[in-house]
C-alpha positions in Angstrom: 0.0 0.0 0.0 2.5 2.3 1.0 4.7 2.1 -2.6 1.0 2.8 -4.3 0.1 5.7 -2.1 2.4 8.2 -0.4 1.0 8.9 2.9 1.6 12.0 4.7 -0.9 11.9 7.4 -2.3 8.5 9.1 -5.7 9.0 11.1 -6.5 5.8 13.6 -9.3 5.2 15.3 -9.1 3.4 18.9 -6.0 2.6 20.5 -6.5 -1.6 20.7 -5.2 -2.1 18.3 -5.6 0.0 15.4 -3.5 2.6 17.3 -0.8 0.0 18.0 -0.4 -1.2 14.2 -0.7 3.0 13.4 1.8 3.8 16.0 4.3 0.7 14.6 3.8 1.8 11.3 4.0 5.0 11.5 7.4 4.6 12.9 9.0 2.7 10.7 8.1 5.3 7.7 8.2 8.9 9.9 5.0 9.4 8.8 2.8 11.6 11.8 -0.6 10.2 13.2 -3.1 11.1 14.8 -5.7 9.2 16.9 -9.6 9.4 18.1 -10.4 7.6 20.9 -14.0 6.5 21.7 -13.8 3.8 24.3 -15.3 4.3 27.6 -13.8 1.7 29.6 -10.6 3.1 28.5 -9.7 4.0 32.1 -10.4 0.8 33.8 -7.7 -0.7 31.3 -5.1 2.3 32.2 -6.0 1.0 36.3 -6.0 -2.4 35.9 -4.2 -4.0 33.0 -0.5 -2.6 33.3 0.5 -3.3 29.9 -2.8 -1.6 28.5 -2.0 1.5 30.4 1.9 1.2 28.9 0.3 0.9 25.4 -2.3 3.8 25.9 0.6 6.3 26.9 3.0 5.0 24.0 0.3 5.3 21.2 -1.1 8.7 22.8 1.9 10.5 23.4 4.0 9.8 20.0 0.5 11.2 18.1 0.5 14.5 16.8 -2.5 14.8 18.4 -5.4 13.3 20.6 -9.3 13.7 19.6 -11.5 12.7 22.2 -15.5 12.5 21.9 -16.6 13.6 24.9 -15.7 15.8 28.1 -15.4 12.8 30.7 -13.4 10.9 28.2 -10.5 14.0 28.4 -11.2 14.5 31.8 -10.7 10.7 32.9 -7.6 10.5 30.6 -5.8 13.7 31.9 -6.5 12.5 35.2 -4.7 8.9 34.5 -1.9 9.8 31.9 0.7 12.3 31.5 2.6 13.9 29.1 0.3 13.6 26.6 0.0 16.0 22.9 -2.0 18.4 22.3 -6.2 17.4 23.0 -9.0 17.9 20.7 -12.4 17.8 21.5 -14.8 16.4 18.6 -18.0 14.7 19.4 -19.6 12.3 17.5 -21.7 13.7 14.9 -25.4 12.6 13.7 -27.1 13.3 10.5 -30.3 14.2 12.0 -31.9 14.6 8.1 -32.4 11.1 8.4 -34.7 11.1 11.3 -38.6 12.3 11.1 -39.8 14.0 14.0 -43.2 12.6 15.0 -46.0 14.0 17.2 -48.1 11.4 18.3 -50.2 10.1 21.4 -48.3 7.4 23.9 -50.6 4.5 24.5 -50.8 4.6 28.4 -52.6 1.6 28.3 -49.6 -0.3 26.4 -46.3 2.1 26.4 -43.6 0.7 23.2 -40.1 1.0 24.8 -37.0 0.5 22.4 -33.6 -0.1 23.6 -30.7 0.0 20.5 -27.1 -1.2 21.2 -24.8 -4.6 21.1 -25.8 -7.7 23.0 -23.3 -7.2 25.8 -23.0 -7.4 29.1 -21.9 -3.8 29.8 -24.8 -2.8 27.6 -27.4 -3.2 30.5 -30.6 -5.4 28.5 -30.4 -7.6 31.4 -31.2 -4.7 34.0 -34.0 -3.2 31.7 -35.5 -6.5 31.1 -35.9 -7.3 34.9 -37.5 -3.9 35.1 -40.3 -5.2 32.7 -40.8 -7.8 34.8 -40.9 -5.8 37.5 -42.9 -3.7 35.7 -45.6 -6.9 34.7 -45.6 -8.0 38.5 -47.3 -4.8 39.1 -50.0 -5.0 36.4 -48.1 -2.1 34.1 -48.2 -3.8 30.9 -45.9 -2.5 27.9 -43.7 -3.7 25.2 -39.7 -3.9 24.7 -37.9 -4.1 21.4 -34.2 -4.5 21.8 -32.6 -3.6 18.5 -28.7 -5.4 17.9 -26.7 -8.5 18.2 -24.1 -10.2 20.5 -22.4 -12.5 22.3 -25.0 -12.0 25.4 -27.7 -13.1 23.2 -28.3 -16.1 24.3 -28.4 -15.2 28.3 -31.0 -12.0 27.6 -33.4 -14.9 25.7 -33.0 -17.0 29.1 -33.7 -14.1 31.2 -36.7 -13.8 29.0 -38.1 -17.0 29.4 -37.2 -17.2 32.8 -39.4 -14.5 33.9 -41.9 -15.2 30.9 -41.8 -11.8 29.2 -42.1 -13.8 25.7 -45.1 -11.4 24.7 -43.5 -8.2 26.0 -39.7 -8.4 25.3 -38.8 -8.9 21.7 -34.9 -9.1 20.3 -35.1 -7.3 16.5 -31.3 -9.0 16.5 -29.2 -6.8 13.8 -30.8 -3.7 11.9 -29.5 -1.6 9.2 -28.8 2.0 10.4 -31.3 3.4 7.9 -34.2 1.3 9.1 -33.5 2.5 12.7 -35.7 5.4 12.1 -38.6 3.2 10.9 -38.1 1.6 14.9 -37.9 4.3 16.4 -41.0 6.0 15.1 -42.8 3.3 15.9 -41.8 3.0 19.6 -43.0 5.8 22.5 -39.9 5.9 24.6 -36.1 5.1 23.9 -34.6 3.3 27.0 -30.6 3.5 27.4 -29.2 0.6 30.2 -25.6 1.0 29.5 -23.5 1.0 32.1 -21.2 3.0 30.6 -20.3 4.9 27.6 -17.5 7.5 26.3 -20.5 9.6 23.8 -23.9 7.3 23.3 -24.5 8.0 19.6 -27.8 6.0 19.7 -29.0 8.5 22.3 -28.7 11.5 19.7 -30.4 9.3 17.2 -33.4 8.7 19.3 -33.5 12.4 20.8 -33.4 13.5 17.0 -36.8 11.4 16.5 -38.2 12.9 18.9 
């Protein structure tokens, strides 16, 4: 690639392990990267994995620069590292032409909830769908459509049938981004479990619906 195209710039996104193979490369050619960083657990890795946090400040302070997506994402990093270039702040962006704002009445008698994100456990389905059955025990009936696909698949579809919420929690598995809207319209809240994130696109999505 590199005899083809002369590059004078490399942009990486995420440290693991784009960043790594960028920083390596990068090296070898003194060619100047720089690197966006979107993961939220980021600092757990810096705390508890040694070699993580010896990667993180390698990659990070040989870039030209640093673009983060969020506030608490800078703010957690400068608390962790040092020495590190020069920070940019650049959030992730949404095309909100592609959502339709509707007006519509909720059904109070049958609420739609939508939740949108990978089947993981950091992602929080399992919280949300004890809170419908929480939510059933107390005669509140209402649907859930949870909108992606993962490894944690398979455990949410136990929890479901372990506290029988086959009518009221359905799992859409994978959906193209341009059908999200078509969900999303169709639902009267959008539910976020996470239990953490570094910028929660899918939030912006659902608030630009609405």
């Amino acid at each position: 690639i590199y005899s083809q195209w002369k590059f004078v710039l490399i942009h990486a996104h995420f440290t693991i392990y784009s960043g790594q193979a960028t920083n390596h490369y990068c090296k070898k050619r003194d060619i100047p990267y720089i690197i966006t960083e979107h993961y939220g657990k980021l600092c757990d890795d810096i705390i508890y994995k040694s070699i993580y946090r010896e990667i993180y400040h390698k990659v990070f302070t040989e870039a030209k620069r640093l673009i983060l997506v969020s506030k608490r994402l800078e703010n957690d990093i400068r608390n962790k590292l040092r020495d590190l270039p020069k920070i940019e702040l650049i959030s992730n962006g949404v095309d909100i032409n592609k959502f339709t704002f509707v007006e519509k009445k909720i059904d109070k008698n049958y609420p739609k909830l939508i939740s949108i994100g990978n089947l993981v456990v950091t992602k929080g389905f399992q919280y949300l769908i004890s809170a419908i059955k929480i939510l059933k025990d107390r005669k509140i009936n209402c649907s859930l459509t949870i909108i992606g696909e993962g490894k944690y698949r398979k455990n949410l579809e136990m929890l479901i049938a372990k506290f029988s919420l086959q009518k009221n929690v359905f799992l859409a598995g994978y959906v193209p981004n341009e059908k999200i809207n078509f969900y999303l319209e169709k639902s009267d809240f959008y539910v976020h479990p996470s239990l953490f994130e570094s910028f929660g696109v899918v939030v912006i999505e659902a608030m630009s619906d609405r």
